[in-house]
DOVOVEX-536012 format. One record per residue: residue in three letters; residue number from 1; y negated, z, x of N, C-alpha, C in turn. Coordinates in nm, 3 decimals. Atoms other than C-alpha are relative to their C-alpha. Example, Ala and Ser with C-alpha at 12.3 -4.5 7.8 and 13.67 -1.06 7.14 Angstrom:
BEGIN
REC:code:pos:n.py:n.pz:n.px:ca.py:ca.pz:ca.px:c.py:c.pz:c.px
REC:ala:1:0.119:0.000:0.089:0.450:0.780:1.230:-0.120:0.000:0.090;
REC:ser:2:0.119:-0.006:-0.082:0.106:0.714:1.367:-0.109:0.073:-0.077;
This chain:
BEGIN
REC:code:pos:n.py:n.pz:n.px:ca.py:ca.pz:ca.px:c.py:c.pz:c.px
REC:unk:1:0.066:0.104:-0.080:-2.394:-3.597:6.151:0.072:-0.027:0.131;
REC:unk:2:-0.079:0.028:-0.082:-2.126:-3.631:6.392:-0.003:-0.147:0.099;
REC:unk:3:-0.008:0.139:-0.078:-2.119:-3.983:6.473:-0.162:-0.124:-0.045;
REC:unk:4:0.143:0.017:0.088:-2.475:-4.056:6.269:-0.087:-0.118:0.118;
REC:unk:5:0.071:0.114:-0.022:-2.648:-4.385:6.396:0.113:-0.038:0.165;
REC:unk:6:-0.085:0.086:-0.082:-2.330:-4.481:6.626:-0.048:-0.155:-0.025;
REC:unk:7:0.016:0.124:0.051:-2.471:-4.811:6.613:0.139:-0.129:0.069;
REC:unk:8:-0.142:0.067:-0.041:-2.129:-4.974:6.796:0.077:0.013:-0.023;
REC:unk:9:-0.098:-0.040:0.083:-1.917:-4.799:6.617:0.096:-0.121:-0.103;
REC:unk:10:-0.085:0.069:0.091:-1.635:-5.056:6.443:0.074:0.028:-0.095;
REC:unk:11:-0.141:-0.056:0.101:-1.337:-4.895:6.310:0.019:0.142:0.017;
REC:unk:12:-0.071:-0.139:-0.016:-1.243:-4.555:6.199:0.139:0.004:-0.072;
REC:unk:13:-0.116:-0.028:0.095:-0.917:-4.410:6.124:0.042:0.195:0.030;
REC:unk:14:-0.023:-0.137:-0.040:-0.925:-4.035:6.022:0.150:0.091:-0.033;
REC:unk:15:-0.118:-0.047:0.036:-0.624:-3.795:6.046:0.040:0.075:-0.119;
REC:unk:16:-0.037:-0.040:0.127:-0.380:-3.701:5.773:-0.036:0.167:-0.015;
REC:unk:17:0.010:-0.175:-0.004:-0.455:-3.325:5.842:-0.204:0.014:-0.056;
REC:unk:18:0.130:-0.042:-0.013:-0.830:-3.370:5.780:-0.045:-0.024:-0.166;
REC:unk:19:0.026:-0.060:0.135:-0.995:-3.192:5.445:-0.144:-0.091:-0.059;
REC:unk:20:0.114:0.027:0.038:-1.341:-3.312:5.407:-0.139:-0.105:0.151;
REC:unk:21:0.138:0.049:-0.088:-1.606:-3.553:5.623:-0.121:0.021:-0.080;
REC:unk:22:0.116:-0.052:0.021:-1.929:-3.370:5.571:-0.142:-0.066:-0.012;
REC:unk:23:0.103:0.065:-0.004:-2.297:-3.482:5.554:-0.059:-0.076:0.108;
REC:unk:24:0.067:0.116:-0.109:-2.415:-3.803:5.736:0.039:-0.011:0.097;
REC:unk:25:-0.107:0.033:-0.184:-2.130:-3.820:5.968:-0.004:-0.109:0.045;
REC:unk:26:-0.019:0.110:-0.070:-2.112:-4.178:5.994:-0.123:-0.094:-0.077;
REC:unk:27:0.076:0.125:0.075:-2.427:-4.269:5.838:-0.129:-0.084:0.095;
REC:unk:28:0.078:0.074:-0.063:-2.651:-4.540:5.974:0.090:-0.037:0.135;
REC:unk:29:-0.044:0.063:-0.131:-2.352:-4.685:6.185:0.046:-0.138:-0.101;
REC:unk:30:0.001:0.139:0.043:-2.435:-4.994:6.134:0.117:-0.153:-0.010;
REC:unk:31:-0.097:0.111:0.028:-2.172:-5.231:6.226:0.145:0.062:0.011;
REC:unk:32:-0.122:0.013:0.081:-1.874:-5.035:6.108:0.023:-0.073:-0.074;
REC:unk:33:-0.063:0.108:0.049:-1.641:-5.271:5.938:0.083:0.044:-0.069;
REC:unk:34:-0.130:-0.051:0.078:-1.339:-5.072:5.883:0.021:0.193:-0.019;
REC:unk:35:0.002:-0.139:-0.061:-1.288:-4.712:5.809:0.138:0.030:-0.096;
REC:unk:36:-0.139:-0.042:0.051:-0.901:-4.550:5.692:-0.053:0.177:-0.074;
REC:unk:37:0.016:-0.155:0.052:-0.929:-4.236:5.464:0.093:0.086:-0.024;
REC:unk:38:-0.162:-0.081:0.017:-0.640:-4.005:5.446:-0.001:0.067:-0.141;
REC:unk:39:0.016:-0.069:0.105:-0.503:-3.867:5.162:0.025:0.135:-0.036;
REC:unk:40:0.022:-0.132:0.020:-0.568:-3.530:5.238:-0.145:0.091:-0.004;
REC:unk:41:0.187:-0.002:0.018:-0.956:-3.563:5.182:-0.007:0.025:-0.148;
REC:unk:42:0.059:-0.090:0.151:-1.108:-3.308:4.887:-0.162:-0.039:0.007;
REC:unk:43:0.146:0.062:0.031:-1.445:-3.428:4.950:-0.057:-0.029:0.120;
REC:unk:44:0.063:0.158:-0.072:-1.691:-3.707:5.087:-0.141:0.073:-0.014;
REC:unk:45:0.073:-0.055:-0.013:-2.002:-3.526:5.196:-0.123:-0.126:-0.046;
REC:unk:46:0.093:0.052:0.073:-2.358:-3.655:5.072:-0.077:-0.088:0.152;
REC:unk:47:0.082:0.076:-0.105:-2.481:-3.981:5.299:0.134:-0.040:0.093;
REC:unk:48:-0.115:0.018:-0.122:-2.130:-3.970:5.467:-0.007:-0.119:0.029;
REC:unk:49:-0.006:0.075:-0.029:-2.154:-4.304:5.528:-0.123:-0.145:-0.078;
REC:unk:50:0.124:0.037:0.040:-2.486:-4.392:5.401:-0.075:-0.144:0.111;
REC:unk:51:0.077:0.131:-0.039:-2.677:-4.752:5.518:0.135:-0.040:0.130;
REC:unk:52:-0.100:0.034:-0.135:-2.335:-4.846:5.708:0.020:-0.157:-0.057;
REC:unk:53:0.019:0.139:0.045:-2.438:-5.211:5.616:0.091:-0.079:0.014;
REC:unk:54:-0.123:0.089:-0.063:-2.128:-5.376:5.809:0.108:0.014:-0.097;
REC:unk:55:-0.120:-0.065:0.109:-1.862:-5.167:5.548:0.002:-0.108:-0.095;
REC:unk:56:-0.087:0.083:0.043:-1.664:-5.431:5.373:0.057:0.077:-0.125;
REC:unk:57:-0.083:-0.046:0.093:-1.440:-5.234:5.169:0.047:0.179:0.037;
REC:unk:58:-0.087:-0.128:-0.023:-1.309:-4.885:5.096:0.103:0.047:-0.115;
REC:unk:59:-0.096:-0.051:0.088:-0.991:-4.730:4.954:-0.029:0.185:-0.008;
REC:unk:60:0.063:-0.105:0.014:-1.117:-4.389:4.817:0.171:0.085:-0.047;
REC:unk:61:-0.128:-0.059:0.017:-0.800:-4.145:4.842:0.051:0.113:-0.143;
REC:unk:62:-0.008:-0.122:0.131:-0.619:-3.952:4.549:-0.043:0.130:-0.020;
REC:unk:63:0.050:-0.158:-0.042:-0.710:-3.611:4.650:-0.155:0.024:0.035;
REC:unk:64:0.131:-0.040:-0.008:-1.070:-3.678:4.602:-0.048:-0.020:-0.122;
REC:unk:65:0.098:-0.040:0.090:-1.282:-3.582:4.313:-0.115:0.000:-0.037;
REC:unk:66:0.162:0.095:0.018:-1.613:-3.670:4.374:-0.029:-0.064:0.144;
REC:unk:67:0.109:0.055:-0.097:-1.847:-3.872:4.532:-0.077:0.051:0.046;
REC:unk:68:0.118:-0.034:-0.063:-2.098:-3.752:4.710:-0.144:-0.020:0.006;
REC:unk:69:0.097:0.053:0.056:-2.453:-3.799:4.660:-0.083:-0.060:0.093;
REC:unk:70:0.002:0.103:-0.096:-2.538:-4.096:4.838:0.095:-0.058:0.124;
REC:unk:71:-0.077:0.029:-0.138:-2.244:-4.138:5.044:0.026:-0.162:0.053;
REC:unk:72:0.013:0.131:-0.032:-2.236:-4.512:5.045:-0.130:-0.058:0.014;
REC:unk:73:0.113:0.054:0.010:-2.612:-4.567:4.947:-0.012:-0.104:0.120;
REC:unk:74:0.042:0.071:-0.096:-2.739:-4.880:5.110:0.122:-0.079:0.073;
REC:unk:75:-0.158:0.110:-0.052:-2.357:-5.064:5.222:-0.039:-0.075:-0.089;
REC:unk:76:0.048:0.127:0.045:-2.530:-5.384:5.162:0.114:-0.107:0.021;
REC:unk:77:-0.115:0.066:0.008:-2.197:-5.547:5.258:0.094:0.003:-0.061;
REC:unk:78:-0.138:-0.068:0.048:-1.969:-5.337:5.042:0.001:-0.093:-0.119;
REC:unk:79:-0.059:0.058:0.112:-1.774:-5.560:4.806:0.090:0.018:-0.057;
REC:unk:80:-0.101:-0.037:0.063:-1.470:-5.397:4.720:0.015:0.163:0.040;
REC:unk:81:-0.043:-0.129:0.012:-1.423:-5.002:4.623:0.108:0.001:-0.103;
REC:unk:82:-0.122:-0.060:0.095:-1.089:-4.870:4.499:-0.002:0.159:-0.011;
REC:unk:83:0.085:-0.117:0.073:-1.176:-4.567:4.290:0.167:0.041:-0.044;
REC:unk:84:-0.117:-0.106:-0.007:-0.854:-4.272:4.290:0.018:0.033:-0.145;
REC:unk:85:-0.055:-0.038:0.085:-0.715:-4.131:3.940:-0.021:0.158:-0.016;
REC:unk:86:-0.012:-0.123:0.026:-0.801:-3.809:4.070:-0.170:0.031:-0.040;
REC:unk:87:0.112:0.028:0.010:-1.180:-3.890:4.020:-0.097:0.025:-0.114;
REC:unk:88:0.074:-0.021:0.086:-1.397:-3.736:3.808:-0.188:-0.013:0.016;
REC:unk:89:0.158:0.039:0.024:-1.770:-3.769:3.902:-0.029:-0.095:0.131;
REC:unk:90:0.090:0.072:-0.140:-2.003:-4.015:4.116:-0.104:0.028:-0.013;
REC:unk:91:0.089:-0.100:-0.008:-2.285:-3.836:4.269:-0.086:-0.079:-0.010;
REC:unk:92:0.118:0.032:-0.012:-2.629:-3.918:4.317:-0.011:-0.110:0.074;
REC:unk:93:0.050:0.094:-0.047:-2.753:-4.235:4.414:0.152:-0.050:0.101;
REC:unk:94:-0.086:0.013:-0.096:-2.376:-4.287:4.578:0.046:-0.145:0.013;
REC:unk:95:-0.036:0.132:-0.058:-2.338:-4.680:4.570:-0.179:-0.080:-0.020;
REC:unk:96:0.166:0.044:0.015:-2.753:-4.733:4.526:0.026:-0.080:0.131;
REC:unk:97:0.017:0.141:-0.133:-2.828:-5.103:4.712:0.113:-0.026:0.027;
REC:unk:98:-0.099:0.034:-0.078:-2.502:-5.169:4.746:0.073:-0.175:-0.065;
REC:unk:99:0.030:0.097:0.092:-2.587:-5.525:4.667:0.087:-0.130:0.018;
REC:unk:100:-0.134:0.162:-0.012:-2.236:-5.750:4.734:0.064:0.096:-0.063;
REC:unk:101:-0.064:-0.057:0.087:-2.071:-5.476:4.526:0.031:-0.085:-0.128;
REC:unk:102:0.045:0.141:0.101:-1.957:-5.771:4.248:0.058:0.116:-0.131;
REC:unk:103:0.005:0.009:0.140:-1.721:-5.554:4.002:0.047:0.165:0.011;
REC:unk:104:-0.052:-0.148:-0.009:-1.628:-5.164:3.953:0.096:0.000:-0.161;
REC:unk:105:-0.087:-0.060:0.060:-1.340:-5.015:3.780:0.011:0.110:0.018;
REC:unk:106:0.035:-0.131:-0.049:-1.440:-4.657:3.715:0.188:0.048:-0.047;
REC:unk:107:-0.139:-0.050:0.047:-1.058:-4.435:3.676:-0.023:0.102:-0.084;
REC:unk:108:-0.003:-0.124:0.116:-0.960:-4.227:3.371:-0.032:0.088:-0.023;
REC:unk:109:0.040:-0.137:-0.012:-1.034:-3.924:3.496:-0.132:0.040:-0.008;
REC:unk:110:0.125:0.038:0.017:-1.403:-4.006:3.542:-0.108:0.099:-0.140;
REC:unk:111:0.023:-0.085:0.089:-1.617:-3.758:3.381:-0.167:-0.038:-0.049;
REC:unk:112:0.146:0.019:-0.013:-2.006:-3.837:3.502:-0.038:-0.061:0.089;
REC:unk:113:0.054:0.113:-0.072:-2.192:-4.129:3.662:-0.171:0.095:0.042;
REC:unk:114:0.122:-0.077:-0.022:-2.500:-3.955:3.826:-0.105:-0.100:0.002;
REC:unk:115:0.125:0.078:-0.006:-2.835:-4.026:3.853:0.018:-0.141:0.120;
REC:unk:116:-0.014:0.131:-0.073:-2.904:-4.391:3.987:0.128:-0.007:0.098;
REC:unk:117:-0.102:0.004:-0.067:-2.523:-4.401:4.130:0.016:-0.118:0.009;
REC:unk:118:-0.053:0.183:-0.068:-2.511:-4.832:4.105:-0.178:-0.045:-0.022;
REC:unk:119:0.156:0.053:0.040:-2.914:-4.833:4.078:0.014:-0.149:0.124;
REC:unk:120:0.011:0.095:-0.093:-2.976:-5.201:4.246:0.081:-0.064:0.028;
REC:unk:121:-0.121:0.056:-0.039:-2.653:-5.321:4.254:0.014:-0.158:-0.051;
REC:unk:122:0.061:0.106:0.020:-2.809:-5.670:4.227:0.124:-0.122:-0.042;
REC:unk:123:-0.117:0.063:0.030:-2.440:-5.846:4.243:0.072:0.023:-0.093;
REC:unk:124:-0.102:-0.030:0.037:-2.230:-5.651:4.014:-0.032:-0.077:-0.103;
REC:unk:125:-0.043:0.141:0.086:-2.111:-5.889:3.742:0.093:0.126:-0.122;
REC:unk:126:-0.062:-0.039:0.057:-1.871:-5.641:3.574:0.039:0.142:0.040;
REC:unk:127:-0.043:-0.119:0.031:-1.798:-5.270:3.502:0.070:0.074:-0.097;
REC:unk:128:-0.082:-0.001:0.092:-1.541:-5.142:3.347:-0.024:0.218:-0.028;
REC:unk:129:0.010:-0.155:0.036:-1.607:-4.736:3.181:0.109:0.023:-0.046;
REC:unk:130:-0.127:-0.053:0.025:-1.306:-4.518:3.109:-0.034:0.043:-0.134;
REC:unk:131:0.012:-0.062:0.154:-1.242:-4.366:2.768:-0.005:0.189:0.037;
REC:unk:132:0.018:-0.163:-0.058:-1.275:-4.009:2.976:-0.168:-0.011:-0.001;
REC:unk:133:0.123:-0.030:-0.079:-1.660:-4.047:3.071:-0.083:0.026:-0.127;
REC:unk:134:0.077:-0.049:0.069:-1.900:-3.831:2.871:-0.134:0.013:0.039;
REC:unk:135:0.186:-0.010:-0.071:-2.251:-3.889:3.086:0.009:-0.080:0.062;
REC:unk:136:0.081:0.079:-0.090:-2.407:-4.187:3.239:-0.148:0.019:0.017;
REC:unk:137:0.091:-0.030:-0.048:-2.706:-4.050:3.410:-0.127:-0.097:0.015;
REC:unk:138:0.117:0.101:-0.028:-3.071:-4.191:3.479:0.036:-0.094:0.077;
REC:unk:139:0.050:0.084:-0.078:-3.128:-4.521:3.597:0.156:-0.077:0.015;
REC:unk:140:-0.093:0.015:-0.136:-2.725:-4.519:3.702:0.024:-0.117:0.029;
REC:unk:141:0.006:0.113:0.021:-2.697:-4.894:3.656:-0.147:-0.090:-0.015;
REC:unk:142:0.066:0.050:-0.018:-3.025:-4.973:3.698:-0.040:-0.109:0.052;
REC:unk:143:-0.039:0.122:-0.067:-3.129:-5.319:3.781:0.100:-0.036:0.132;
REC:unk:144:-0.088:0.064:-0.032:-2.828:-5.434:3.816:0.002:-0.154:-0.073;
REC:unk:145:-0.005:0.137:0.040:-2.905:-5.803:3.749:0.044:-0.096:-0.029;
REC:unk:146:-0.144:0.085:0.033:-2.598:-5.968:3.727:0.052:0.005:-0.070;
REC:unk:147:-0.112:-0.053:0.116:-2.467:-5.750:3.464:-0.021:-0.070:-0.142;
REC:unk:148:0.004:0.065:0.135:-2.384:-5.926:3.185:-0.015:0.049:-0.116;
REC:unk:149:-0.051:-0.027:0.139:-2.180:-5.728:2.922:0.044:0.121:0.057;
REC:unk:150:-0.021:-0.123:0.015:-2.097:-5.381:2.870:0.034:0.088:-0.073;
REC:unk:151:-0.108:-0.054:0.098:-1.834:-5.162:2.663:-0.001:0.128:-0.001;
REC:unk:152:0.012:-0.128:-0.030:-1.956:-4.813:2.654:0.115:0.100:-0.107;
REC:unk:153:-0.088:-0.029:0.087:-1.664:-4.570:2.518:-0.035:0.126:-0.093;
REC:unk:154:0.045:-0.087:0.066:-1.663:-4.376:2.251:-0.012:0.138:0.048;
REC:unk:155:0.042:-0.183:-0.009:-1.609:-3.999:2.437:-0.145:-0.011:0.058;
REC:unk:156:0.102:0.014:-0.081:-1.936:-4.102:2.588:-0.108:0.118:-0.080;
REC:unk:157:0.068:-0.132:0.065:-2.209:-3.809:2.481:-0.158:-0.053:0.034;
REC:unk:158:0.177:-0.047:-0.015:-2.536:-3.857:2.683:-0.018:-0.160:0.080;
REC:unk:159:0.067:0.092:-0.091:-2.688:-4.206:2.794:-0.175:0.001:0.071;
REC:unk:160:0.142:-0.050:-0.076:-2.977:-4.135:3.036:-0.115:-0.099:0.004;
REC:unk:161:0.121:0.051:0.015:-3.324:-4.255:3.051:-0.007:-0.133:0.075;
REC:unk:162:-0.037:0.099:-0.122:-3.306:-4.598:3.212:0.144:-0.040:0.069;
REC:unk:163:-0.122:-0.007:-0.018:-2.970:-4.596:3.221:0.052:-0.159:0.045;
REC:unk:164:-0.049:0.090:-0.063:-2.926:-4.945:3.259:-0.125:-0.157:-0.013;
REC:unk:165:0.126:0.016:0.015:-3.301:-5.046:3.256:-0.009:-0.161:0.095;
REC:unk:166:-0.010:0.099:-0.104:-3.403:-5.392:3.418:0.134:-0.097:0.038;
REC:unk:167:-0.107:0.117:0.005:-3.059:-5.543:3.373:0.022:-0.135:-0.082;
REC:unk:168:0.064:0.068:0.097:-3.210:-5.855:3.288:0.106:-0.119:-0.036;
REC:unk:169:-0.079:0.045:0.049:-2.869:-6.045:3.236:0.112:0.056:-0.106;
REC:unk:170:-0.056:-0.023:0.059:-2.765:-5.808:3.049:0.026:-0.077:-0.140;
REC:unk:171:0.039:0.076:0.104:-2.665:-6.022:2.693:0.077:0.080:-0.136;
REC:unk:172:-0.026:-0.059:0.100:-2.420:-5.813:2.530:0.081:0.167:0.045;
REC:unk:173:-0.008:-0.150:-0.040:-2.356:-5.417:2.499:0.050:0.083:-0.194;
REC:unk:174:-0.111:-0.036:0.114:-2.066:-5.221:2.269:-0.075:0.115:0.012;
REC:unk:175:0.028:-0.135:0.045:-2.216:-4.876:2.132:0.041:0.103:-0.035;
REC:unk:176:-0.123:-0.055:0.090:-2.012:-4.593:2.063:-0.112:0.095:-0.125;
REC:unk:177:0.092:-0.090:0.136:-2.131:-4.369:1.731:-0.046:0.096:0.085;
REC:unk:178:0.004:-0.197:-0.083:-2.132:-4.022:1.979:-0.116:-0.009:0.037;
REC:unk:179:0.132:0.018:-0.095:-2.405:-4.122:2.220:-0.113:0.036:-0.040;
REC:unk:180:0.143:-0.007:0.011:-2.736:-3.990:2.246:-0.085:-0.100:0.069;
REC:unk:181:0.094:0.055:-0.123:-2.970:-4.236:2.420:-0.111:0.069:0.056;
REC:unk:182:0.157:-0.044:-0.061:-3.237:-4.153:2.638:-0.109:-0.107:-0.026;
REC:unk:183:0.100:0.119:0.048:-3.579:-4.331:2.621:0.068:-0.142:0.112;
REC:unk:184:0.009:0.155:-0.055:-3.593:-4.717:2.724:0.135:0.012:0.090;
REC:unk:185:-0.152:0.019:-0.049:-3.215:-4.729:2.801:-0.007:-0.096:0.045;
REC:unk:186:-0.010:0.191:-0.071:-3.235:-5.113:2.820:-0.136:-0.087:0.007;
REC:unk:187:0.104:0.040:-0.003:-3.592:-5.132:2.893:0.026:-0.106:0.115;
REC:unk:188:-0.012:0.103:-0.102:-3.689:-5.472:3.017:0.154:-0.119:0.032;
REC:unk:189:-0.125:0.070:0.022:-3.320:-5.603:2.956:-0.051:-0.145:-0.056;
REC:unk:190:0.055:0.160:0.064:-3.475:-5.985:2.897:0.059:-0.070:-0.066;
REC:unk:191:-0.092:0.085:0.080:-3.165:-6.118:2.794:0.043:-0.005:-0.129;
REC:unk:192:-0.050:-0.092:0.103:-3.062:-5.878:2.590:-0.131:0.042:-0.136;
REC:unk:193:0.115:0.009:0.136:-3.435:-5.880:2.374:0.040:-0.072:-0.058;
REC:unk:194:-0.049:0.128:0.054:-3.381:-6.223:2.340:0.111:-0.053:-0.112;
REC:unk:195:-0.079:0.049:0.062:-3.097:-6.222:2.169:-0.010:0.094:-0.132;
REC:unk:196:0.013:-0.063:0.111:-3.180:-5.946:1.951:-0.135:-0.056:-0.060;
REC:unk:197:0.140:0.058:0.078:-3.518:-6.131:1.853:0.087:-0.099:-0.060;
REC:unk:198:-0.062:0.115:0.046:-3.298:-6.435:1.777:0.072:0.074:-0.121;
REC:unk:199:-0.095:-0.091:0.082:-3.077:-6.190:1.574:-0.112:0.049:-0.130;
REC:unk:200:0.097:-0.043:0.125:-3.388:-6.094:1.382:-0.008:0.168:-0.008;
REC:unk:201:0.066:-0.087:-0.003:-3.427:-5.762:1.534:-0.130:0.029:0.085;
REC:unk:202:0.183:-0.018:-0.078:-3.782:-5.623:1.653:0.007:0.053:0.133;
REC:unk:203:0.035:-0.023:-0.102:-3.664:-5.437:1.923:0.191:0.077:0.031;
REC:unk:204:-0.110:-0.088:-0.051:-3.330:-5.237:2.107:-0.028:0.112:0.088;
REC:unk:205:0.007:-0.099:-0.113:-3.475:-4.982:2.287:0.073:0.113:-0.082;
């Protein structure tokens, strides 16, 4: 909580020597705009930069591995994340509300989407899943309203309860054989009934 409701706070730029920004260092500074991440960062503490509404964009560095659980939550401005190679999970609720977010490109390495990690992400239009990711968690895509279409890959193992529940543009969605679903995966998906009633099925949950 270092710099935690700096509300004047603009621009950061942290040094190449520095390992980890910890929990809710810069969260609730509101009209940050810009922040530089070095690429000697192993991890992005939980909230690190939680309701920093002003945040525009971030380049997430190679030498990090996860997300944090909630570290963006609430960057109602954030429209562009560039997601590292070295990246295997996104934590809890870590881009929840982050509702100018338009398209994600998760990277290869990508293992597990946590609980509600794009819950609300009212803009996103397009998501792209790796052929690495074996768990998308509750809710994690949860009304996300924009979302159209969706290509889940085959190493995929466990789709969570609500997983992408309320995505009522959703219209079309690729299945792999592996997957377990959880209940009401695409509960409430309006678009996506629709087209399976037209199709002449009774139901997709």
């Amino acid at each position: 909580k270092a710099f935690v409701f700096c509300f004047s706070l603009t621009s950061v730029v942290l040094p190449d020597s520095l390992t980890q920004v910890g929990d809710a260092v810069f969260g609730g500074c509101s009209s940050l705009t810009s922040v530089v991440l070095p690429d000697s960062l192993t991890q992005l503490g939980e909230h690190a930069f939680g309701e920093c509404t002003s945040l525009t964009s971030v380049v997430l560095p190679d030498s990090l591995t996860q997300v944090g659980d909630g570290a963006f939550y609430k960057c109602s401005s954030l429209t562009s994340v560039v997601f590292p190679n070295s990246l295997t999970q996104v934590g809890y609720a870590a881009f929840q509300d982050c509702t100018s977010l338009t398209s994600v490109v998760l990277p290869d390495s990508l293992t597990q989407v946590g609980n509600v990690a794009f819950y609300r992400c009212t803009s996103l239009t397009s998501v792209v899943l790796p052929d690495s990711l074996i768990q998308i968690e509750r809710a994690a895509f949860g009304k996300c309203s924009s979302l159209t279409s969706v290509v889940l890959p085959e190493s995929l193992t466990e789709l969570g309860v609500h997983a992408f529940a309320e995505c009522t543009s959703l219209r079309s969605v690729v299945l792999p054989d592996s997957a377990v679903l959880g209940d009401e995966v695409f509960d409430e998906c309006d678009a996506l009934l629709q087209k399976a009633a037209l199709a002449g099925f009774a139901s997709v949950e």
